[in-house]
Biopython code that builds the backbone (N, CA, C, O; Angstrom):
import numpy as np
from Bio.PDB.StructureBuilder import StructureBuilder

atoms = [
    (1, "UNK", "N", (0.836, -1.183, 0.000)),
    (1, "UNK", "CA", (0.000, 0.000, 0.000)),
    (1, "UNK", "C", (0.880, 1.245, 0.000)),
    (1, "UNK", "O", (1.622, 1.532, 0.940)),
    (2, "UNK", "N", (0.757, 1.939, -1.070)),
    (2, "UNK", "CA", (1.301, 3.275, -1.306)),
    (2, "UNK", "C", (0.818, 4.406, -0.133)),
    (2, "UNK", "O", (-0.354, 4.688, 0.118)),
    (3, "UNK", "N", (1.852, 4.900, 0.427)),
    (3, "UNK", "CA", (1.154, 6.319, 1.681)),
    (3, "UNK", "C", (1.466, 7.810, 1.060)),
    (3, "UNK", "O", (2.570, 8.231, 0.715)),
    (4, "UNK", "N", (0.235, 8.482, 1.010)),
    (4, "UNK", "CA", (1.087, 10.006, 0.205)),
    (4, "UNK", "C", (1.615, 10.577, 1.114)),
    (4, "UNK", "O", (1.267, 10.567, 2.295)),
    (5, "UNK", "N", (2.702, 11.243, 0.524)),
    (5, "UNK", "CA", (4.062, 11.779, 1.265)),
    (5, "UNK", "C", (4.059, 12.983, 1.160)),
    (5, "UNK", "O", (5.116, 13.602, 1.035)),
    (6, "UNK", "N", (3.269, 13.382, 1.178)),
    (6, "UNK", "CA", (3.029, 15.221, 0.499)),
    (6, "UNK", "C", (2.600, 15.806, 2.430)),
    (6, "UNK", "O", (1.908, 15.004, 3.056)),
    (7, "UNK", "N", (2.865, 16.601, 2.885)),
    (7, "UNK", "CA", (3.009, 17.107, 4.077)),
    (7, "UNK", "C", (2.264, 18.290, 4.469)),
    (7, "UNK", "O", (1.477, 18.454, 5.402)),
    (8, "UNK", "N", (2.797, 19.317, 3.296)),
    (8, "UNK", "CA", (2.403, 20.433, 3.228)),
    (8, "UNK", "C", (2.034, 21.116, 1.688)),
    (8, "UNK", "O", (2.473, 20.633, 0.644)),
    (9, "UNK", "N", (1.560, 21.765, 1.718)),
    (9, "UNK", "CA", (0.939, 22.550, 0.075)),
    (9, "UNK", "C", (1.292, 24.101, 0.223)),
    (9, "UNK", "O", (1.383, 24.620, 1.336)),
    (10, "UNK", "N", (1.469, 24.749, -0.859)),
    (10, "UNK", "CA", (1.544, 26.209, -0.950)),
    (10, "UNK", "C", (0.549, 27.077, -2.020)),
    (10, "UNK", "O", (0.593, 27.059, -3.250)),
    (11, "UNK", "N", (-0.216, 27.719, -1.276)),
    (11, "UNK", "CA", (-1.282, 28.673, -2.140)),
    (11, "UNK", "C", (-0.529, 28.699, -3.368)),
    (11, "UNK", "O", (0.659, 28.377, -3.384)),
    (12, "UNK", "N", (-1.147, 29.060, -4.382)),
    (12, "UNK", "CA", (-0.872, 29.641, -5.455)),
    (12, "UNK", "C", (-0.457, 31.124, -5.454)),
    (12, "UNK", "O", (0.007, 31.692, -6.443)),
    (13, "UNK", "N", (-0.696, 31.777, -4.094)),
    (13, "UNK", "CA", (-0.320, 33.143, -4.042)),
    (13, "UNK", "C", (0.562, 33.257, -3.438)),
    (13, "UNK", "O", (0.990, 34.411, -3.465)),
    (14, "UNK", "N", (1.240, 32.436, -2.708)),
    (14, "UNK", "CA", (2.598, 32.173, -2.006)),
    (14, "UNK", "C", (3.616, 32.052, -2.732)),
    (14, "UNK", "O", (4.599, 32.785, -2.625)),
    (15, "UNK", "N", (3.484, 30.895, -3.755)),
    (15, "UNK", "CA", (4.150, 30.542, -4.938)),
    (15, "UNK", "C", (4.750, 31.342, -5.522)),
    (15, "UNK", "O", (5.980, 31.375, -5.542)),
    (16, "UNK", "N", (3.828, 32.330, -6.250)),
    (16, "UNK", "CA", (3.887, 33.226, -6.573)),
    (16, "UNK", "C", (4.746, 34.441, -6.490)),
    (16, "UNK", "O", (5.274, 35.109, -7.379)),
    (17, "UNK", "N", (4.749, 34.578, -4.946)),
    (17, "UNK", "CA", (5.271, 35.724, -4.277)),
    (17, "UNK", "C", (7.018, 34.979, -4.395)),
    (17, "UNK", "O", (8.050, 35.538, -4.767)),
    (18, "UNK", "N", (6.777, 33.320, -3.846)),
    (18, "UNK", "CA", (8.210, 33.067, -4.258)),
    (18, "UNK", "C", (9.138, 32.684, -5.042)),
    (18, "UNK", "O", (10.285, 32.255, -4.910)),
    (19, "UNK", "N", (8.488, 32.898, -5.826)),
    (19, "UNK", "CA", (9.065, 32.969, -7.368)),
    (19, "UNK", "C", (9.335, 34.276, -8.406)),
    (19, "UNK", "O", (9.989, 34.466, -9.431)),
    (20, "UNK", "N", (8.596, 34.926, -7.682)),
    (20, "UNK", "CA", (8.567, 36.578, -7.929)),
    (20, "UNK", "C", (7.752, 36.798, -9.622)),
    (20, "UNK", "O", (7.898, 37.655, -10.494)),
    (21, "UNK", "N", (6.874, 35.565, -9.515)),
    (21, "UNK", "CA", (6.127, 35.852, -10.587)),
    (21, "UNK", "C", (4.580, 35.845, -10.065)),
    (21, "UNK", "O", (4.137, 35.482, -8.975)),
    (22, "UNK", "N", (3.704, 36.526, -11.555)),
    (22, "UNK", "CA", (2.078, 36.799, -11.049)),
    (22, "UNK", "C", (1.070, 35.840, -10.945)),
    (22, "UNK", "O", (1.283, 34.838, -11.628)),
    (23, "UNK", "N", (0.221, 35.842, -10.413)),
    (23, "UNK", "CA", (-0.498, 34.745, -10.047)),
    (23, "UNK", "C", (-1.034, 34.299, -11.310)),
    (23, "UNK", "O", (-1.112, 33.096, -11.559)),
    (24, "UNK", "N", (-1.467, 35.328, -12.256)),
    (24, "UNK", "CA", (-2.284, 34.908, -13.217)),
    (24, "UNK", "C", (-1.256, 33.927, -14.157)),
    (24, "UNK", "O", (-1.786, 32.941, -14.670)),
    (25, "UNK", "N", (0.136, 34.150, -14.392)),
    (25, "UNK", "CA", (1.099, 33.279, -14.924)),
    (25, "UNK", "C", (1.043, 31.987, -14.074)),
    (25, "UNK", "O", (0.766, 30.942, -14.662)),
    (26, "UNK", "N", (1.181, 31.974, -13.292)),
    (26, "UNK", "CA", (0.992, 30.701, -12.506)),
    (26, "UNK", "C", (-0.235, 29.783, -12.530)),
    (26, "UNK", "O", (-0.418, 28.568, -12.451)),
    (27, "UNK", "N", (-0.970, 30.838, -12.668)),
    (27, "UNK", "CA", (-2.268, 30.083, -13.209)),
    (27, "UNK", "C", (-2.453, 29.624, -14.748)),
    (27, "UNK", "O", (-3.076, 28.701, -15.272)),
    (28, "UNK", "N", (-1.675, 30.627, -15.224)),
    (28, "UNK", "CA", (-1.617, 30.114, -16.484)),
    (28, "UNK", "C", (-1.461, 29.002, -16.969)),
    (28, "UNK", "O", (-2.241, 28.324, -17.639)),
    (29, "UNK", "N", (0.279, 28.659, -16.392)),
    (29, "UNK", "CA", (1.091, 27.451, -16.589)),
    (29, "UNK", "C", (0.417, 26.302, -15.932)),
    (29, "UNK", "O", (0.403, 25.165, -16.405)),
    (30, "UNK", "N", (-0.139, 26.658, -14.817)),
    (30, "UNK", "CA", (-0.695, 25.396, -14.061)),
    (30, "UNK", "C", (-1.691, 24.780, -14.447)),
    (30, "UNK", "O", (-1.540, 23.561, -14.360)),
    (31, "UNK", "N", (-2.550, 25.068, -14.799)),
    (31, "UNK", "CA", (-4.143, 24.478, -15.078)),
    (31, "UNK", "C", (-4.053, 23.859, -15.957)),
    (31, "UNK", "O", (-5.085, 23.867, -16.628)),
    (32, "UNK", "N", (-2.696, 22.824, -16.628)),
    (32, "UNK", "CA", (-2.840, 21.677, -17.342)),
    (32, "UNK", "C", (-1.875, 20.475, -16.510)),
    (32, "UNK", "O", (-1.447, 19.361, -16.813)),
    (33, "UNK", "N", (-1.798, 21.310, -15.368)),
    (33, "UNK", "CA", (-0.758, 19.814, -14.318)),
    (33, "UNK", "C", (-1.548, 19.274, -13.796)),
    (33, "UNK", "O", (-2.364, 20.078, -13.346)),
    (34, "UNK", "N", (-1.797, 18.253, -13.576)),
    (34, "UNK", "CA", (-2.754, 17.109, -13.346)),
    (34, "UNK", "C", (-1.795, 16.675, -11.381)),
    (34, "UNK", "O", (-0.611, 16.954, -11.187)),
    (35, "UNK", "N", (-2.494, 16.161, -10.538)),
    (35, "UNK", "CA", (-2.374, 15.546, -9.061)),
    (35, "UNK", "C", (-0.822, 14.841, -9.106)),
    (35, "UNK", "O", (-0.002, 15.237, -8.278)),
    (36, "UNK", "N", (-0.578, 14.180, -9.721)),
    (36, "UNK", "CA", (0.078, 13.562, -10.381)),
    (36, "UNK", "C", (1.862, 14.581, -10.418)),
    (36, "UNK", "O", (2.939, 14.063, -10.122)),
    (37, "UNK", "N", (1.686, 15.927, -10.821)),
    (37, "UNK", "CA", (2.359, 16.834, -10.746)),
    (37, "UNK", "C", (2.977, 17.630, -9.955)),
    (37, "UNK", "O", (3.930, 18.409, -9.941)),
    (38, "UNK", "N", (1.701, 16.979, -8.924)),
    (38, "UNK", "CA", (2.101, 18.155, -7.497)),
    (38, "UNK", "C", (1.169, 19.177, -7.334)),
    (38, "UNK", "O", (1.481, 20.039, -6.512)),
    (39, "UNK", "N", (-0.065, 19.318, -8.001)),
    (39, "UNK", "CA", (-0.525, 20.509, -7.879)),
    (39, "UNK", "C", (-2.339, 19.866, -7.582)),
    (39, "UNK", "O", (-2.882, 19.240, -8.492)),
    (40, "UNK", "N", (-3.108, 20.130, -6.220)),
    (40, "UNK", "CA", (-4.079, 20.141, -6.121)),
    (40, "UNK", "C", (-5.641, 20.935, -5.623)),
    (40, "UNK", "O", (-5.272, 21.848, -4.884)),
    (41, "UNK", "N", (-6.272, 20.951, -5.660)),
    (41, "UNK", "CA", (-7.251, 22.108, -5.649)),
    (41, "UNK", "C", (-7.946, 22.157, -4.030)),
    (41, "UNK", "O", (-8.740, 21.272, -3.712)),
    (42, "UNK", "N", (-7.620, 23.131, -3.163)),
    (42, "UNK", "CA", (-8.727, 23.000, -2.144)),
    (42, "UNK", "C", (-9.728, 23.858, -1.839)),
    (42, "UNK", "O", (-9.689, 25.088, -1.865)),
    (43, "UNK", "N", (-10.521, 23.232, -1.584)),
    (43, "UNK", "CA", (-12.051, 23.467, -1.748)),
    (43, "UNK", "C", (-12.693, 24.286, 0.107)),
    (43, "UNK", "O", (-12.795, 23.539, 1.081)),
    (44, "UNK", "N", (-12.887, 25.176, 0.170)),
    (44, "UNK", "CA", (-13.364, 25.884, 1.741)),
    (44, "UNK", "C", (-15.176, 25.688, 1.201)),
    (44, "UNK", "O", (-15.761, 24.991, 0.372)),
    (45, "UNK", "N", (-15.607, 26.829, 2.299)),
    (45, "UNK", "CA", (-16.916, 26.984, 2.121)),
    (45, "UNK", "C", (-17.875, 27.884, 0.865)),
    (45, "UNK", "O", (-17.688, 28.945, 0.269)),
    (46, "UNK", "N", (-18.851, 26.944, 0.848)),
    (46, "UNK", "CA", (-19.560, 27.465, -0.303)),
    (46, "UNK", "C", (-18.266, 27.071, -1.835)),
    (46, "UNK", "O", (-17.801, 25.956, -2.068)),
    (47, "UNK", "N", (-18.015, 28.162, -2.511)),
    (47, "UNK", "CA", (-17.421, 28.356, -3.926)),
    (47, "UNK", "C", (-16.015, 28.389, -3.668)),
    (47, "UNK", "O", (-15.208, 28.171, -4.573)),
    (48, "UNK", "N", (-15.698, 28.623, -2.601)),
    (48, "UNK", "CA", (-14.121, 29.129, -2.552)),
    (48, "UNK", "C", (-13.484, 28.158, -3.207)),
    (48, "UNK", "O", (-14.037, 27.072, -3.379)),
    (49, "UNK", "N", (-12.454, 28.367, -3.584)),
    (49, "UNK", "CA", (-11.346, 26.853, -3.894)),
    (49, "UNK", "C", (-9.992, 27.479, -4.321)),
    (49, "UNK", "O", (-10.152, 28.426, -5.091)),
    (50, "UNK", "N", (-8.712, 27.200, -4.024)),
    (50, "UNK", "CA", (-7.602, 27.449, -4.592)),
    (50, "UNK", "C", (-6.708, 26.734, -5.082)),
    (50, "UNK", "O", (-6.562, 25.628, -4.561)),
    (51, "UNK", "N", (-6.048, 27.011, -5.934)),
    (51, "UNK", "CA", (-4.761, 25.991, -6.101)),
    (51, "UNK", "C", (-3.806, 25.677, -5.406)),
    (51, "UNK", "O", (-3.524, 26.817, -5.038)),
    (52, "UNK", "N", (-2.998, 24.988, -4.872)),
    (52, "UNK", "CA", (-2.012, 25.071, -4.455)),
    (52, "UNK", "C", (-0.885, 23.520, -4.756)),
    (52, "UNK", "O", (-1.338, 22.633, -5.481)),
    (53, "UNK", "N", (0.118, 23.403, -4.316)),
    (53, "UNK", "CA", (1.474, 23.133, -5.097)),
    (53, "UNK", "C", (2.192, 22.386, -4.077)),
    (53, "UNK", "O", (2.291, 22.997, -3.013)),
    (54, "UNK", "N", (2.731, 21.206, -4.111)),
    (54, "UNK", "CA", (3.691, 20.571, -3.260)),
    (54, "UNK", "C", (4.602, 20.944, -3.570)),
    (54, "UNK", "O", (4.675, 21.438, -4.695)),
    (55, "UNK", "N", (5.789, 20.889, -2.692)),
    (55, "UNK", "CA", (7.651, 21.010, -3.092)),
    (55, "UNK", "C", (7.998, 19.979, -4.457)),
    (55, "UNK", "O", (9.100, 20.034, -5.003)),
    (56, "UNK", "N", (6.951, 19.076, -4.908)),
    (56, "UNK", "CA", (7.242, 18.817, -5.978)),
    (56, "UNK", "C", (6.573, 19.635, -7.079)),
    (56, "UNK", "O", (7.130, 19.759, -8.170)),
    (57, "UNK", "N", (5.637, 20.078, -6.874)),
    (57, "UNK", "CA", (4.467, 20.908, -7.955)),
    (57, "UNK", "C", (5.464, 21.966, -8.328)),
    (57, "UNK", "O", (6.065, 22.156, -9.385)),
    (58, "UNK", "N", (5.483, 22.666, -7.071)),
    (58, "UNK", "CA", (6.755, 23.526, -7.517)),
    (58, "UNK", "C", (8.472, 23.616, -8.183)),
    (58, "UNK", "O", (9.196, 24.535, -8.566)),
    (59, "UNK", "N", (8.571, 22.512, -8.094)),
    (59, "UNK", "CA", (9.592, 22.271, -9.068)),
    (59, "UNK", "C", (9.076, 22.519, -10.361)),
    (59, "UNK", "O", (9.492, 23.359, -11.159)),
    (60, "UNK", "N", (7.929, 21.549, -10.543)),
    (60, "UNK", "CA", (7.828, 20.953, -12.210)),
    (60, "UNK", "C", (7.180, 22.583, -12.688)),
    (60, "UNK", "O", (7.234, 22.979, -13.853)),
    (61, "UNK", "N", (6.514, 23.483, -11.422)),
    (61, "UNK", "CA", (6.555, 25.446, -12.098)),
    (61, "UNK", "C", (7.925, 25.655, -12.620)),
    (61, "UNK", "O", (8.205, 25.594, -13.817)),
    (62, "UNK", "N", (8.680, 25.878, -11.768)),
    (62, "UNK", "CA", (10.006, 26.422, -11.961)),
    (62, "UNK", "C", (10.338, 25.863, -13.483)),
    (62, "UNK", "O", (10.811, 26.572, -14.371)),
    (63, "UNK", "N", (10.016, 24.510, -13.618)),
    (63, "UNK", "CA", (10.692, 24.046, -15.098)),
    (63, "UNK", "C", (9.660, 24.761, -16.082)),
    (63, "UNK", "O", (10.208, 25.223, -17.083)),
    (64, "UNK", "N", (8.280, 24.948, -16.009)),
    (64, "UNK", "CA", (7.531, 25.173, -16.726)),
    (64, "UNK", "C", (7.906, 26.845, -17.147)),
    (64, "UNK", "O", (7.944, 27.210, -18.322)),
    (65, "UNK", "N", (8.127, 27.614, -16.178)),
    (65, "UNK", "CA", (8.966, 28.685, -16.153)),
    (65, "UNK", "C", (9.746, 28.963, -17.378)),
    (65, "UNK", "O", (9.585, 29.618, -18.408)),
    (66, "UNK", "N", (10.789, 28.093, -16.781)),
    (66, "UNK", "CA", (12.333, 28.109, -17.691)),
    (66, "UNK", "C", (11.965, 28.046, -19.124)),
    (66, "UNK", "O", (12.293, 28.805, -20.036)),
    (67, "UNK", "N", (10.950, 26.611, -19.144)),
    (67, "UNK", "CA", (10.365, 26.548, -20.880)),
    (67, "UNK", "C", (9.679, 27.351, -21.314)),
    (67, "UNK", "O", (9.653, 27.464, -22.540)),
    (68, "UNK", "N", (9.008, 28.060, -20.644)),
    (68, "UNK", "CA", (8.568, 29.311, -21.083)),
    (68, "UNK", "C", (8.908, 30.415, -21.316)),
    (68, "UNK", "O", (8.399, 31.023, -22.258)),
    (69, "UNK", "N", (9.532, 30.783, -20.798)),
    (69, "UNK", "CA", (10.956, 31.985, -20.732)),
    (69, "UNK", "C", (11.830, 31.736, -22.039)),
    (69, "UNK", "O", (12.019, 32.710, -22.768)),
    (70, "UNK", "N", (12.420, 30.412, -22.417)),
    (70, "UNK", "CA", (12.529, 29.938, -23.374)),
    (70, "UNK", "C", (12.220, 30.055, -25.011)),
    (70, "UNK", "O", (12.947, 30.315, -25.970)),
    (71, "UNK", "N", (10.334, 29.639, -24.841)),
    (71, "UNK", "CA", (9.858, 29.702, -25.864)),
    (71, "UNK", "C", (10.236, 31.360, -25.869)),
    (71, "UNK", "O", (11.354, 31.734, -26.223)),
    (72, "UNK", "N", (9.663, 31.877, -25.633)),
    (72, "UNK", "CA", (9.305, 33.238, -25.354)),
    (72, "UNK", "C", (10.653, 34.584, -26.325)),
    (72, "UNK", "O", (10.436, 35.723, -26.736)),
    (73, "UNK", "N", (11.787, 33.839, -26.357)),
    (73, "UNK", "CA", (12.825, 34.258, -26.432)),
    (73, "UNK", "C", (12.932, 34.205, -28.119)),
    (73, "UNK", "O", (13.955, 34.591, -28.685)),
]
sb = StructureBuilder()
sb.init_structure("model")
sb.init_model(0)
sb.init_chain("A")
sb.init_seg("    ")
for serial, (resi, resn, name, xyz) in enumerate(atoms, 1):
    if name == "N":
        sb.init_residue(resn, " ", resi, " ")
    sb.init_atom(name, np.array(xyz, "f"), 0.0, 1.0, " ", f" {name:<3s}", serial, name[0])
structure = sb.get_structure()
């Protein structure tokens, strides 16, 4: 039996702040990473919900980053 090892998560606005990029880029890049990636959705009361990012999610940003920065060039 597999145990998830994930501990802690980071808002998408945290992320953000530590990476020194905007949320809406982050949102950008993110909303095709699947659980799987590191990145999952939590849900409060009523509608609320945010993204947020394991120490692995956030890696596979940082790369998504770089390739983007990349294309971009």
């Amino acid at each position: 039996m597999q145990l998830n090892k994930v501990h802690s998560v980071k808002t998408i606005d945290r992320v953000a702040a530590e990476l020194g990029e905007t949320v809406d880029r982050i949102f950008d890049l993110a909303i095709d990473m699947e659980p799987e990636d590191g990145v999952i959705w939590v849900y409060g009361p009523g509608d609320d919900s945010v993204i947020a990012f394991s120490p692995f999610g956030i890696e596979n940003l940082r790369e998504l980053i770089d390739m983007d920065n990349e294309h971009a060039r």
